[in-house]
BANU-784709 format. One record per residue: y, x, z of N, C-alpha, C in turn. Coordinates in steps of 0.001 Angstrom, whole numbers, m for minus. Layout:
# residues N
{{Y, X, Z}, {Y, X, Z}, {Y, X, Z}},
...
//
This chain:
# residues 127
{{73233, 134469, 209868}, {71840, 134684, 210238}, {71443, 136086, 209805}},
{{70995, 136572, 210771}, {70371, 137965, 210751}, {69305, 138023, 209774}},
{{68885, 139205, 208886}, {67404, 139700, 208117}, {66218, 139094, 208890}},
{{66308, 139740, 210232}, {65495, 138898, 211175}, {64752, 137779, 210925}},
{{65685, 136839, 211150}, {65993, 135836, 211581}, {65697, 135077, 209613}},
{{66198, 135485, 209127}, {65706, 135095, 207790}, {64264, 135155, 207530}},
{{63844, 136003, 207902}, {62227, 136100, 207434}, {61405, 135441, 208300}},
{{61785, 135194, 209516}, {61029, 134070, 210751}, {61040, 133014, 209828}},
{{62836, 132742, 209298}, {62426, 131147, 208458}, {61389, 131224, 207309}},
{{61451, 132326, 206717}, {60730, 132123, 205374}, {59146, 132137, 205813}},
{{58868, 132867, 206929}, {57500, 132748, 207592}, {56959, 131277, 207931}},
{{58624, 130663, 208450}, {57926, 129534, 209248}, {57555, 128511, 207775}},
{{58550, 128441, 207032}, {58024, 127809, 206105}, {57009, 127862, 205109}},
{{56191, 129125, 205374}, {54835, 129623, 204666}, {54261, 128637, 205485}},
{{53990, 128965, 206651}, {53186, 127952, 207411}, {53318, 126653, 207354}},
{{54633, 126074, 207284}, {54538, 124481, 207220}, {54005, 124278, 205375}},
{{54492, 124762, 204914}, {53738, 124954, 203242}, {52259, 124615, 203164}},
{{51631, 126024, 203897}, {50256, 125751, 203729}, {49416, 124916, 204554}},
{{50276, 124485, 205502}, {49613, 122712, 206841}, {49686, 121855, 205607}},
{{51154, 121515, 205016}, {51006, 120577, 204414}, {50288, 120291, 202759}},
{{50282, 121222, 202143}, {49466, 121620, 201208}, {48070, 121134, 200900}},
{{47398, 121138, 201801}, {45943, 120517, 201942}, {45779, 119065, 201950}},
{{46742, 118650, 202420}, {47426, 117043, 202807}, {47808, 116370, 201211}},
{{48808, 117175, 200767}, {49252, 116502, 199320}, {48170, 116870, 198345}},
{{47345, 117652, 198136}, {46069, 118231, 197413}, {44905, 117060, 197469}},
{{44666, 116271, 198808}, {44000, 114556, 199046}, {42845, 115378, 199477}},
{{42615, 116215, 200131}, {41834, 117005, 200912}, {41949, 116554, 202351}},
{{40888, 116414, 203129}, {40699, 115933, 204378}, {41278, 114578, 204776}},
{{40898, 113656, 203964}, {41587, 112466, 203714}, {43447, 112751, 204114}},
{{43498, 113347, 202927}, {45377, 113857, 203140}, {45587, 112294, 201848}},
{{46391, 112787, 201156}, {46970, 111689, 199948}, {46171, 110941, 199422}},
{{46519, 109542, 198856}, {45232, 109134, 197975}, {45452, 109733, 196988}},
{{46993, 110012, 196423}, {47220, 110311, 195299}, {47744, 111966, 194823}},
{{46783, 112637, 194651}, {47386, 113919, 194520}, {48441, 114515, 194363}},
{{49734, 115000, 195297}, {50384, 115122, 194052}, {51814, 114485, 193631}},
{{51436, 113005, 193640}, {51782, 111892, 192861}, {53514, 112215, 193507}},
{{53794, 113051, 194917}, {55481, 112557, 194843}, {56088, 114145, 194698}},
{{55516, 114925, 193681}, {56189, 115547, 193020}, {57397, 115336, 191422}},
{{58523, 115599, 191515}, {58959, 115205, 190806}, {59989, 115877, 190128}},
{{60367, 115913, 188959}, {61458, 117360, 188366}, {62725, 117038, 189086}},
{{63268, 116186, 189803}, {64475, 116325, 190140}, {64681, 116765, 191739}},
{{63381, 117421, 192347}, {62887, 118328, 193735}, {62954, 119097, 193019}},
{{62558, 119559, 191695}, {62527, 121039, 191087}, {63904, 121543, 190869}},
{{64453, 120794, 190495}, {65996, 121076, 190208}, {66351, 121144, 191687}},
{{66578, 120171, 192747}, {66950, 120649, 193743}, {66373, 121487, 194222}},
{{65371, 122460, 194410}, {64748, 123740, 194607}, {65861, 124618, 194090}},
{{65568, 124311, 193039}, {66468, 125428, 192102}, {67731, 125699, 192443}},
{{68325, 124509, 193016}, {69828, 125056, 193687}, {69666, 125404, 194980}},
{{68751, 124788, 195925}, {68818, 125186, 196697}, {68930, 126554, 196601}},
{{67490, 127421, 196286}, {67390, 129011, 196095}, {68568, 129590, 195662}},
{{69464, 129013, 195165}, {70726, 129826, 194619}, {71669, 129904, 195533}},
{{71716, 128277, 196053}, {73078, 128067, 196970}, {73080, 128897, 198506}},
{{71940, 129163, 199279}, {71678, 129290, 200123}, {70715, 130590, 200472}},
{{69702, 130647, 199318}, {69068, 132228, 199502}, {69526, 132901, 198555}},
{{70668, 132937, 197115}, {71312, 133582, 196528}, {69827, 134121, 195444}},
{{69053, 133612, 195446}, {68179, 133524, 194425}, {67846, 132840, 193161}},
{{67980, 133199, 191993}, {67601, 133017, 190840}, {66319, 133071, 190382}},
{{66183, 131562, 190257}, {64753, 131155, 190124}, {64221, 130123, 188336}},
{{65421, 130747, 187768}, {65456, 129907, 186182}, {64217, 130817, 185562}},
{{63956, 131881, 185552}, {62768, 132781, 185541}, {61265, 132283, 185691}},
{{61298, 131767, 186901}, {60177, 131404, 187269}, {59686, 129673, 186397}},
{{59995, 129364, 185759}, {59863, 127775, 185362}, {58718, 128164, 184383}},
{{58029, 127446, 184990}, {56391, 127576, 183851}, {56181, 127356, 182798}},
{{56738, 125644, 182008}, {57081, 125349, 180738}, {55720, 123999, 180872}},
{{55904, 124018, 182202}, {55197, 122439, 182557}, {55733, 121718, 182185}},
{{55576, 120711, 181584}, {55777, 119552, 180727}, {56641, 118506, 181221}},
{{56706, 118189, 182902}, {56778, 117407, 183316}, {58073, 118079, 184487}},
{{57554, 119221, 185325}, {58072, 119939, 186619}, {57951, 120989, 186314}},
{{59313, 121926, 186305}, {59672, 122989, 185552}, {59278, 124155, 186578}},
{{58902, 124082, 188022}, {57880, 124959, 188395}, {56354, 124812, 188950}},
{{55491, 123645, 188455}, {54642, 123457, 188479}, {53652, 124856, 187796}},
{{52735, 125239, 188983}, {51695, 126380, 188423}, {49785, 125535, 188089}},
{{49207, 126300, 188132}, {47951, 125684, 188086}, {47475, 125392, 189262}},
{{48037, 126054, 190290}, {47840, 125861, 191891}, {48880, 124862, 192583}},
{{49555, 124537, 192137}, {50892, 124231, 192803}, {52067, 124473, 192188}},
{{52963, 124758, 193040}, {54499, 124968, 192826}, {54424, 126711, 192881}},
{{55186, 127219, 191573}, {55327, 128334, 192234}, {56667, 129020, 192863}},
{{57260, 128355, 192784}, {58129, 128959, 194393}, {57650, 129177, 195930}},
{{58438, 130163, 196072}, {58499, 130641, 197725}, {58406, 129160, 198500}},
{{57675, 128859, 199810}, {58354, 127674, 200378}, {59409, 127541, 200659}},
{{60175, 128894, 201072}, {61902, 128405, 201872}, {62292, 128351, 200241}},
{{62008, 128375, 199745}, {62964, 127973, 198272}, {62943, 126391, 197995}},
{{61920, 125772, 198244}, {61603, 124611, 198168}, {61221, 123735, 199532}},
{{62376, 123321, 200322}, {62058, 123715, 201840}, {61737, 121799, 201436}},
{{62422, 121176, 200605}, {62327, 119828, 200951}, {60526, 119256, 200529}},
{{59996, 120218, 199412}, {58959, 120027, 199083}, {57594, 120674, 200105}},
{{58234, 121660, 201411}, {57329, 122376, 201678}, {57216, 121660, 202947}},
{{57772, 120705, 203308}, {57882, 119675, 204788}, {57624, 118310, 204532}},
{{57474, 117937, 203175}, {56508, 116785, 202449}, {54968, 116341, 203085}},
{{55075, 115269, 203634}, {53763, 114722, 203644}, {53687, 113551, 203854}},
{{53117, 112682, 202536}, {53094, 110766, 202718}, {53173, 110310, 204410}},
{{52303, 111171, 204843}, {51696, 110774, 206173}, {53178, 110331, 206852}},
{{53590, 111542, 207151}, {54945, 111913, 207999}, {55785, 110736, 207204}},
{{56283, 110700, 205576}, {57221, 109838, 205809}, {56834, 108739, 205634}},
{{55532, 108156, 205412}, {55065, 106748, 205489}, {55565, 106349, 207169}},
{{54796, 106701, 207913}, {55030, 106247, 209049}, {55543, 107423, 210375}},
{{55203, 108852, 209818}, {55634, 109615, 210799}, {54655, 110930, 211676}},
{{53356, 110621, 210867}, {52305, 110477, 211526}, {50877, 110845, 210541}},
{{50131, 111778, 210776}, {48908, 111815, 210236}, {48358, 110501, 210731}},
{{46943, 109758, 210422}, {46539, 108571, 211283}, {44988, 108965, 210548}},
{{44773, 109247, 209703}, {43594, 109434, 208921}, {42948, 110827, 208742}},
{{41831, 110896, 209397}, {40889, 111921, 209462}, {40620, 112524, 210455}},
{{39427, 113650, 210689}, {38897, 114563, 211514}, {40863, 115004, 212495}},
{{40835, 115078, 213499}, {41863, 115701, 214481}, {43246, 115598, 213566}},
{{43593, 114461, 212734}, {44347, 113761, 212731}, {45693, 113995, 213584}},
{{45746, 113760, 215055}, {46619, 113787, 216530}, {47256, 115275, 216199}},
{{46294, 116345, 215825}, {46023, 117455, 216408}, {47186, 118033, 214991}},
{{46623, 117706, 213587}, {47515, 118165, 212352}, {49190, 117284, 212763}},
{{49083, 116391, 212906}, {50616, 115851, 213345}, {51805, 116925, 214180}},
{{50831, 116848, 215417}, {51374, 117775, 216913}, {51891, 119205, 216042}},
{{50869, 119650, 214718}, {51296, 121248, 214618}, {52147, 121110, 213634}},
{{52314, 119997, 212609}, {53362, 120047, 211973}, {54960, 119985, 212094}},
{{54836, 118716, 213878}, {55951, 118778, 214187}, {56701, 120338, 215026}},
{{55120, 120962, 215626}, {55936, 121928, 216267}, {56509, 123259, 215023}},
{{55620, 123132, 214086}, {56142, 124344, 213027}, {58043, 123815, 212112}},
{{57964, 122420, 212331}, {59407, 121795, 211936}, {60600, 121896, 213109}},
{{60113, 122067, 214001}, {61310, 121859, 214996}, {61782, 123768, 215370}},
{{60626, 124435, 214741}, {61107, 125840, 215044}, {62321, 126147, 213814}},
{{61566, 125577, 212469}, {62346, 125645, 211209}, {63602, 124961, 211433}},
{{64000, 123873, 211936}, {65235, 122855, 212621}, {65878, 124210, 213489}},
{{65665, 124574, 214413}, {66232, 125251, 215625}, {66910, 126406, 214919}},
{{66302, 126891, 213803}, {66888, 128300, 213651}, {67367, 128482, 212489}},
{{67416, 126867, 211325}, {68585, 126559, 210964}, {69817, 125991, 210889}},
{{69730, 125616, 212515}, {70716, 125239, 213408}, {71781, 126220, 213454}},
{{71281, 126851, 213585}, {71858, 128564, 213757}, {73129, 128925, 212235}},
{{72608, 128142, 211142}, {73465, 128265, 209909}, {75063, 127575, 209975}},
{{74787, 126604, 210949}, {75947, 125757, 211394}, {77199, 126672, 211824}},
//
């Protein structure tokens, strides 16, 4: 994969980051539970991921959160493509697949799947 082509992904996954972000936060009837399926062993797999695959060293960045070793006061602080499994997270999606609750609901679903299938397509390309 081209420089290019690397930074489209890391773009695309800013964007699916910050769709889903608002969702796990229990904003716009997103989660009941804030939060709640964060867990240190996504942090650890973050952590290899960023190594195995973007050749990044991310032992630096660990906050000294108690619980999730890159938990910030905002969030996670990793890049999203560093944390691609945490940045495509949403109860919704893997409860049933599907936003179903709130204002244009249909509408957050439709853009999550199309911002995932660009991220799918062009790490297809890694194959």
């Amino acid at each position: 994969m081209n420089e290019t082509d690397r930074d489209t992904l890391r773009q695309l996954y800013k964007d699916l980051a910050d769709h889903t972000a608002p969702e796990c936060a229990g904003k716009n009837q997103g989660c009941r539970a804030p939060h709640a399926c964060c867990s240190p062993e996504y942090c650890e797999m973050a952590q290899q991921i960023a190594q195995e695959v973007w050749n990044t060293d991310v032992s630096d960045q660990r906050t000294g959160h108690e619980r999730l070793p890159f938990m910030g006061e905002s969030g996670c602080v990793l890049e999203p493509h560093l944390r691609p499994l945490c940045s495509r997270h949403a109860c919704c999606i893997n409860g049933i697949g599907a936003k179903t609750r709130g204002k244009d609901a249909g509408l957050w679903t439709y853009k999550y799947y199309e911002i995932l299938e660009k991220i799918e397509e062009l790490e297809a390309q890694l194959l």
